[in-house]
KOLDOMAR-817054 format. One record per residue (C-alpha): residue in one letter; residue number from 1; x, y, z. Coordinates in steps of 0.001 Angstrom, whole numbers. Example, Ala and Ser with C-alpha at 12.3 -4.5 7.8 and 13.67 -1.06 7.14 Angstrom:
2
+------+-----+---------+---------+---------+
: rest :  nr :      c1 :      c2 :      c3 :
+------+-----+---------+---------+---------+
:    A :   1 :   12300 :   -4500 :    7800 :
:    S :   2 :   13670 :   -1060 :    7140 :
+------+-----+---------+---------+---------+
This chain:
278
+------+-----+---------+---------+---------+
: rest :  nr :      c1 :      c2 :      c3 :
+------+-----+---------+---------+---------+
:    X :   1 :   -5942 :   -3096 :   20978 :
:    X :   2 :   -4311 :     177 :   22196 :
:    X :   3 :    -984 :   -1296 :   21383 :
:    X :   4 :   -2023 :   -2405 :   17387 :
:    X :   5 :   -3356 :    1390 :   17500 :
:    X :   6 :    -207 :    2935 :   18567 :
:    X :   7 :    1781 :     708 :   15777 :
:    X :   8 :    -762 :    1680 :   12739 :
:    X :   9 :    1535 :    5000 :   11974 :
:    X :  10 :    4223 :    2926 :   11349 :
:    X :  11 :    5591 :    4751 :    7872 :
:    X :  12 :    6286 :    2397 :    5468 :
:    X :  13 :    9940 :     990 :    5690 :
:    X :  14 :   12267 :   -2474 :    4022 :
:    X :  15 :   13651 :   -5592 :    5195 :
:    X :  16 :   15996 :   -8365 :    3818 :
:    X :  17 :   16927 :  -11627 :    5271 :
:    X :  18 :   21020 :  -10875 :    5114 :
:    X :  19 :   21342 :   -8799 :    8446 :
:    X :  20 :   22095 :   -4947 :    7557 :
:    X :  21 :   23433 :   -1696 :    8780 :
:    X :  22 :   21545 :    -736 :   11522 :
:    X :  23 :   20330 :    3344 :   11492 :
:    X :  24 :   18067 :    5639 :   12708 :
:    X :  25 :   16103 :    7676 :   10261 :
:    X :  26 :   13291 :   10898 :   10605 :
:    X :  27 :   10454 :    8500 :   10685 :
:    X :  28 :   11850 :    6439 :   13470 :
:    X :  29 :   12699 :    9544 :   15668 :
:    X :  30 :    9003 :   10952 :   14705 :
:    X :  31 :    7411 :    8220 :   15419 :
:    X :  32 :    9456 :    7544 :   19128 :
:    X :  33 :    8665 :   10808 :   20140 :
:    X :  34 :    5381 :   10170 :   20295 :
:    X :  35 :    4882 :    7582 :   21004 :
:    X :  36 :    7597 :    7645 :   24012 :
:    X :  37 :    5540 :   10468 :   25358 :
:    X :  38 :    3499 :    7823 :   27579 :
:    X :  39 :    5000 :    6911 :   30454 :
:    X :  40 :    4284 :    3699 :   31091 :
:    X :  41 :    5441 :    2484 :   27886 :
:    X :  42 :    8381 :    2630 :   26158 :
:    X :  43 :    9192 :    2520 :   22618 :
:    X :  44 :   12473 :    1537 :   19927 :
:    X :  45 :   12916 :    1744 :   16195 :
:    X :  46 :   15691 :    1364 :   14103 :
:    X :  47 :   16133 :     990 :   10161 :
:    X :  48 :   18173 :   -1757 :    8872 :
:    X :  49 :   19431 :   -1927 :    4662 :
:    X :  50 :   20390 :   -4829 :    2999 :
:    X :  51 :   20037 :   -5612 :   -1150 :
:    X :  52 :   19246 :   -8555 :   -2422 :
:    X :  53 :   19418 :  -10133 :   -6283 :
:    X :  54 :   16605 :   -9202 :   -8303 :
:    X :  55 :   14572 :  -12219 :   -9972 :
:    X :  56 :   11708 :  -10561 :  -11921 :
:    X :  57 :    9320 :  -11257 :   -8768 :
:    X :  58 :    8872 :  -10268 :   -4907 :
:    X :  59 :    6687 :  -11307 :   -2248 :
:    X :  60 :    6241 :   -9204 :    1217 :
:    X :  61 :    4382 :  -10533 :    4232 :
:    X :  62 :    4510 :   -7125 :    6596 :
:    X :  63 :    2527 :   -9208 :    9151 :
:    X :  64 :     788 :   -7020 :   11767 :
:    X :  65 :     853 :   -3702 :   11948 :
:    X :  66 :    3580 :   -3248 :    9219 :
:    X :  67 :    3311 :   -1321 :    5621 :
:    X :  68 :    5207 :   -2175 :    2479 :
:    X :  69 :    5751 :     780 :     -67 :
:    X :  70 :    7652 :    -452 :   -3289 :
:    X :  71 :    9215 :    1660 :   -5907 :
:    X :  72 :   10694 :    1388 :   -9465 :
:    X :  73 :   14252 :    2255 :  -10107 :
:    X :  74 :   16650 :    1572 :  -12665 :
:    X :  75 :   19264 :    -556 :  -10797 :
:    X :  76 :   19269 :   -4004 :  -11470 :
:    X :  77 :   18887 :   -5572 :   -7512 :
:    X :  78 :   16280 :   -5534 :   -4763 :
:    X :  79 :   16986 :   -2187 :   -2601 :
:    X :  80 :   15510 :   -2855 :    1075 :
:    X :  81 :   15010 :    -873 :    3917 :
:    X :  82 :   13804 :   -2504 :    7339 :
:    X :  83 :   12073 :    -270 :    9782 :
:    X :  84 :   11708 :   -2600 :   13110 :
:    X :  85 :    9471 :    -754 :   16174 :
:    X :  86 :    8946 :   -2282 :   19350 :
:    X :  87 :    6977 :   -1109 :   22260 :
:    X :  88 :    7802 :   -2433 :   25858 :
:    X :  89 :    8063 :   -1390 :   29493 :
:    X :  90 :   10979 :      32 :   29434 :
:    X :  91 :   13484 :    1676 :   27001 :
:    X :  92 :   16093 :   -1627 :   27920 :
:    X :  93 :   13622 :   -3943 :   27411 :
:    X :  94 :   12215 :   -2167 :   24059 :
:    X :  95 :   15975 :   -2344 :   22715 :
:    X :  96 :   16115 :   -6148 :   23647 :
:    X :  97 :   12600 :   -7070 :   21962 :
:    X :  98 :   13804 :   -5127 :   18704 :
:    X :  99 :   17183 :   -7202 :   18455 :
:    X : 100 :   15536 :  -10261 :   19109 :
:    X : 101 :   12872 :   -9426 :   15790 :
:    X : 102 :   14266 :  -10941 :   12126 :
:    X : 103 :   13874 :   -9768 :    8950 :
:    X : 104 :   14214 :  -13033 :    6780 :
:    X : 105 :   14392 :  -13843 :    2877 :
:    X : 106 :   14294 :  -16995 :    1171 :
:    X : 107 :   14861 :  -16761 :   -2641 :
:    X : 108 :   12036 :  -13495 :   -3201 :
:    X : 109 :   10399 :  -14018 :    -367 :
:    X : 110 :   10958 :  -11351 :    2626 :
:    X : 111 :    8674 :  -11651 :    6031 :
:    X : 112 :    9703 :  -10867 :    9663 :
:    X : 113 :    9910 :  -13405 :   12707 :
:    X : 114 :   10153 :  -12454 :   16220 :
:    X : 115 :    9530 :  -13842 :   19739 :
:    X : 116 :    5618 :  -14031 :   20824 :
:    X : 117 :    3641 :  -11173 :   22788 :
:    X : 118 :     929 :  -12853 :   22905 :
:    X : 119 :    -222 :  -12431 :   26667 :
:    X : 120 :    2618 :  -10020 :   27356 :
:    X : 121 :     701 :   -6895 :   28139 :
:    X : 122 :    2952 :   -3874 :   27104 :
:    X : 123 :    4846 :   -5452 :   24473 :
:    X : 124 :    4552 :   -5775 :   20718 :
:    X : 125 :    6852 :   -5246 :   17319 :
:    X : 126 :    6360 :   -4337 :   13511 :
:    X : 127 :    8188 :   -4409 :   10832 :
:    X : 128 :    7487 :   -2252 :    8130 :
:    X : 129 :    9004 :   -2301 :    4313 :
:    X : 130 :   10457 :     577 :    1766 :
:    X : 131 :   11458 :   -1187 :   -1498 :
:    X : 132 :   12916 :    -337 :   -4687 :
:    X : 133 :   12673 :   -3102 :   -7630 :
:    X : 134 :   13578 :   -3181 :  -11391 :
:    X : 135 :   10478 :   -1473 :  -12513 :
:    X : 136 :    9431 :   -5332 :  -14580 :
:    X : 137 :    8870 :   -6942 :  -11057 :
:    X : 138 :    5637 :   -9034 :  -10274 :
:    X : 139 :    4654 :   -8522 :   -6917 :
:    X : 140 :    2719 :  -10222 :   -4095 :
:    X : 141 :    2017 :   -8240 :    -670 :
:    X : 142 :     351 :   -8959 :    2154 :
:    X : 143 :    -528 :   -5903 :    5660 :
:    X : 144 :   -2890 :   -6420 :    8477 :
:    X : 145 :   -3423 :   -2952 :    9914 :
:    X : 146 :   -1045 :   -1466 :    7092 :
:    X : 147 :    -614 :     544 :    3897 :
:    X : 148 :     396 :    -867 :     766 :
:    X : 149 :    1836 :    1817 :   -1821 :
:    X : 150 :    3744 :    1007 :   -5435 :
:    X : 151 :    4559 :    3515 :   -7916 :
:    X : 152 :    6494 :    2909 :  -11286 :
:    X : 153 :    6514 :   -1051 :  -11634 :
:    X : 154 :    5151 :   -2765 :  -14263 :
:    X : 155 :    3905 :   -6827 :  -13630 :
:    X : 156 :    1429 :   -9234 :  -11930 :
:    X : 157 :     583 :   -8069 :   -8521 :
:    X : 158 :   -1795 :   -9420 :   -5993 :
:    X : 159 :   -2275 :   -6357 :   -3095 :
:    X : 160 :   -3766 :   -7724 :    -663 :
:    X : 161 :   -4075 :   -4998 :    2794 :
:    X : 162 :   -6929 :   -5635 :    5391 :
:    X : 163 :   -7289 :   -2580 :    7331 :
:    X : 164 :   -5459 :     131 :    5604 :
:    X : 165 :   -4973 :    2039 :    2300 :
:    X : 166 :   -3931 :    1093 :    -982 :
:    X : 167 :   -2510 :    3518 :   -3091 :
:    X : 168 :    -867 :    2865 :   -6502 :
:    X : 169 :    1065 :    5153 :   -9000 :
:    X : 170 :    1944 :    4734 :  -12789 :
:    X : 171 :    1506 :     933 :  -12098 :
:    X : 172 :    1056 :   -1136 :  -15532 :
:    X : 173 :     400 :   -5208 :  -16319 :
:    X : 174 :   -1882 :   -7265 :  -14310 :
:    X : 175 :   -3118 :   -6086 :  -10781 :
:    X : 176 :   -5618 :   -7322 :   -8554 :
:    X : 177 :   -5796 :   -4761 :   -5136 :
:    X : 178 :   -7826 :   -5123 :   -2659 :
:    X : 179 :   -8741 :   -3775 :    1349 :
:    X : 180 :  -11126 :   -4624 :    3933 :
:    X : 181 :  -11280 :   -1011 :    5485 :
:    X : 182 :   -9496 :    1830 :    4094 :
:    X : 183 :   -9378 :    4192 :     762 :
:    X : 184 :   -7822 :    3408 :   -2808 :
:    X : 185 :   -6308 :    5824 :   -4801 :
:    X : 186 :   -4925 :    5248 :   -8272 :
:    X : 187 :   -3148 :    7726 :  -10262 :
:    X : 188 :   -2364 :    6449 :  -14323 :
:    X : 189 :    -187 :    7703 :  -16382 :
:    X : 190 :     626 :    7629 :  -19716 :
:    X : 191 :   -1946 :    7259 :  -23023 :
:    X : 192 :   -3405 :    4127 :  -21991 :
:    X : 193 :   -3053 :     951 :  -19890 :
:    X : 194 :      78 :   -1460 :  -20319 :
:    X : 195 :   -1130 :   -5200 :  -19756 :
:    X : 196 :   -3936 :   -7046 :  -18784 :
:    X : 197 :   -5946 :   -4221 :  -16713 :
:    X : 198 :   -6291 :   -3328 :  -13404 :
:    X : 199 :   -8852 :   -4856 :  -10695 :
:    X : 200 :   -9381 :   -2553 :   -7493 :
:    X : 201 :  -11434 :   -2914 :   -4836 :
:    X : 202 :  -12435 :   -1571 :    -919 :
:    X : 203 :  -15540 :   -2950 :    1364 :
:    X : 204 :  -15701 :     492 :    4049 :
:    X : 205 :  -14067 :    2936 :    2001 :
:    X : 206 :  -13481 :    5929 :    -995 :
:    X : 207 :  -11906 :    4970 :   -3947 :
:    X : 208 :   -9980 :    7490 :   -5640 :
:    X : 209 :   -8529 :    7097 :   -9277 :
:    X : 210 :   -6730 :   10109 :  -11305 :
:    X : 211 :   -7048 :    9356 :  -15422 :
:    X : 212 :   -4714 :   11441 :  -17596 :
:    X : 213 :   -6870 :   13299 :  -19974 :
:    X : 214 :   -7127 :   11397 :  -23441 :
:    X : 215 :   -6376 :    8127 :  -21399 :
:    X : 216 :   -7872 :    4649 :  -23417 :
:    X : 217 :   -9683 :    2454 :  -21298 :
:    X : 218 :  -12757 :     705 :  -20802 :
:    X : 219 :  -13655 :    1958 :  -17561 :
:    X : 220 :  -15735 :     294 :  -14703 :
:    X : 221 :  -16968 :    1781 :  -11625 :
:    X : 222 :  -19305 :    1152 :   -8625 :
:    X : 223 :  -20341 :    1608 :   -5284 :
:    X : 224 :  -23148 :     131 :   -3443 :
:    X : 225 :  -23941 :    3349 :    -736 :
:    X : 226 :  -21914 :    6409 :   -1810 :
:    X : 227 :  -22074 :    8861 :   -4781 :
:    X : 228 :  -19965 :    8389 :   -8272 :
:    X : 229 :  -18764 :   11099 :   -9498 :
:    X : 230 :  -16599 :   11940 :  -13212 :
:    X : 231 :  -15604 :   14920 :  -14936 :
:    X : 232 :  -18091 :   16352 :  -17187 :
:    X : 233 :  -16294 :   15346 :  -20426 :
:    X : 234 :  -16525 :   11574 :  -19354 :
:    X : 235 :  -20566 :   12186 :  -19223 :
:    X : 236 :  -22592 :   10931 :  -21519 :
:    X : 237 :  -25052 :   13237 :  -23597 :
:    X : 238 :  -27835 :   14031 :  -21518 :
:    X : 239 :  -25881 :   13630 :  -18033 :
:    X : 240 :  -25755 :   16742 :  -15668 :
:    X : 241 :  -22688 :   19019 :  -16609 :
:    X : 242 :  -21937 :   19572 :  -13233 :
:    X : 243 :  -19137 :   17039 :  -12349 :
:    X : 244 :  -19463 :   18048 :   -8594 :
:    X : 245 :  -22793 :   16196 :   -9022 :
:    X : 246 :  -23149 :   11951 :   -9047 :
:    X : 247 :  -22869 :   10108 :  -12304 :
:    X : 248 :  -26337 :    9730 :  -13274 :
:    X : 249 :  -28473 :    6524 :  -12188 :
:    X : 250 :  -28457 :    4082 :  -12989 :
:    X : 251 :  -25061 :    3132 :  -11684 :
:    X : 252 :  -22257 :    1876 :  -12223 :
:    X : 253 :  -20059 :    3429 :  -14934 :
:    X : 254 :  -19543 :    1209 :  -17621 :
:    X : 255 :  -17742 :    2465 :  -20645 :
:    X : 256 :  -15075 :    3229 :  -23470 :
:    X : 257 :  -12488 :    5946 :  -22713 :
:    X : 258 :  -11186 :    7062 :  -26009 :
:    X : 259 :  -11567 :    4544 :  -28161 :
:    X : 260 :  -11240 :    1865 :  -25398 :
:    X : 261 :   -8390 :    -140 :  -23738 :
:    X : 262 :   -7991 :   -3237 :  -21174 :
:    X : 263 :  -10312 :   -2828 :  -18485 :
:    X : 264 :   -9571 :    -306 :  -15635 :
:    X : 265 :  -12772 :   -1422 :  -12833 :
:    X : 266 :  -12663 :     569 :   -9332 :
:    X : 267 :  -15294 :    -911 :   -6599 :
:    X : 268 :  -16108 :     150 :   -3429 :
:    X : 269 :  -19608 :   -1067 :   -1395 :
:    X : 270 :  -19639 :    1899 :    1215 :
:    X : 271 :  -18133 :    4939 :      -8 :
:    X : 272 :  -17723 :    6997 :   -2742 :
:    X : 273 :  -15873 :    6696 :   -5764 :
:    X : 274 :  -14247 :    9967 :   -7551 :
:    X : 275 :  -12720 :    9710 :  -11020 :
:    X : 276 :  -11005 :   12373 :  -11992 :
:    X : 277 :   -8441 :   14002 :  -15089 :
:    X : 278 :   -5511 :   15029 :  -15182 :
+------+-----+---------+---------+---------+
């Protein structure tokens, strides 16, 4: 366990199957100076790039203790950056643990494979994920004790994260999010939602989600122990003015955001859940 707890700051970072150039960047000498500061343990992490062809869909398996943050851009292939960390005995064997960990891709699939730790006290690896896709990209993505982020793409997604956050910007089409333990935060853009709606949802956690003012949507929200709160022009007549206040009982929200749109429904059962315009 202290090992998985030393890995969860892994900042999000790519991988591809086709080995790639093999760098150093500021989150990989961050993160080794801390974590090299014990002295039993010692710690490697290098970033490797690679691109890949781009066929409308992408599915990440970070594994354990790895994050996958993917962005929209307007090239037309699969941009990915591989952050591999290792933590061993010694610097030596660190190094050799990290070269023995692949990053593999098989048509638009990308997941990491490396030798076992099981047993081996003092030694473990991640692989995290930084991707940039065609912005129409359907995506499927899978952490254990990692964050999931994607801002700017438009398509079916399945987020799946169990222990960590979720956050998603300017996302659009059809997407189903969900985490065991650890906060949501949406921020929309635009006048209203592009596709078939968005489905979020945390067990232990806040949920967050940022509406641009005159947004359309029919929007859902709940929480089984924890406030709701919205700004006071999403209350309905009668409702307490002060938005600093929970949305009146009896929850959840259920309603039409200027003049309505697909649904946008935000769930948490312990936490709170904030909406908020902007």
């Amino acid at each position: 366990m202290r090992v998985a707890a030393r890995l969860l700051p892994l900042a999000a970072a790519l991988a591809f199957a086709v080995p790639g150039h093999a760098q150093t960047d500021e989150g990989c000498r961050n993160w080794s100076r801390y974590n090299n500061g014990d002295n039993d343990r010692r710690s490697f992490c290098e970033v490797r790039e690679s691109r890949m062809p781009a066929n409308g869909s992408l599915t990440v398996d970070a594994g354990t203790n790895g994050g996958v943050s993917v962005r929209a851009y307007e090239g037309r292939e699969v941009v990915v950056r591989s952050r591999v960390q290792t933590y061993a005995r010694t610097d030596e064997d660190a190094r050799e643990l990290a070269r023995a960990v692949r990053v593999n891709a098989s048509g638009s699939t990308i997941t990491a494979s490396g030798p076992s730790t099981s047993g081996m006290r003092g030694r473990s690896w991640a692989v995290s994920y930084e991707i940039m896709v065609p912005a129409r990209t359907s995506l499927t993505l899978d952490t254990h004790n990692g964050p999931i982020r994607v801002e700017g793409v438009a398509g079916t997604m399945r987020l799946r994260a169990t222990n960590g956050p979720l956050n998603l910007v300017d996302v659009s089409g059809d997407v189903n999010g969900r985490t065991t333990n650890g906060p949501v935060n949406v921020t929309l853009a635009g006048r209203a939602w592009r596709g078939g709606g968005l489905d979020v949802q945390t067990t232990n956690g806040p949920v967050s989600v940022r509406i641009p003012r005159g947004y359309g949507a029919h929007l859902r929200a709940s929480t089984v122990h924890g406030p709701i709160r919205v700004p006071s022009s999403m209350r309905r007549r009668g409702d307490d003015d002060d938005n600093r206040r929970p949305w009146s009982r009896p929850a959840p929200v259920d309603m039409e955001l200027n003049g309505g749109g697909p649904p946008i429904r935000a769930v948490t059962t312990n936490g709170p859940v904030t909406i908020t315009e902007i």
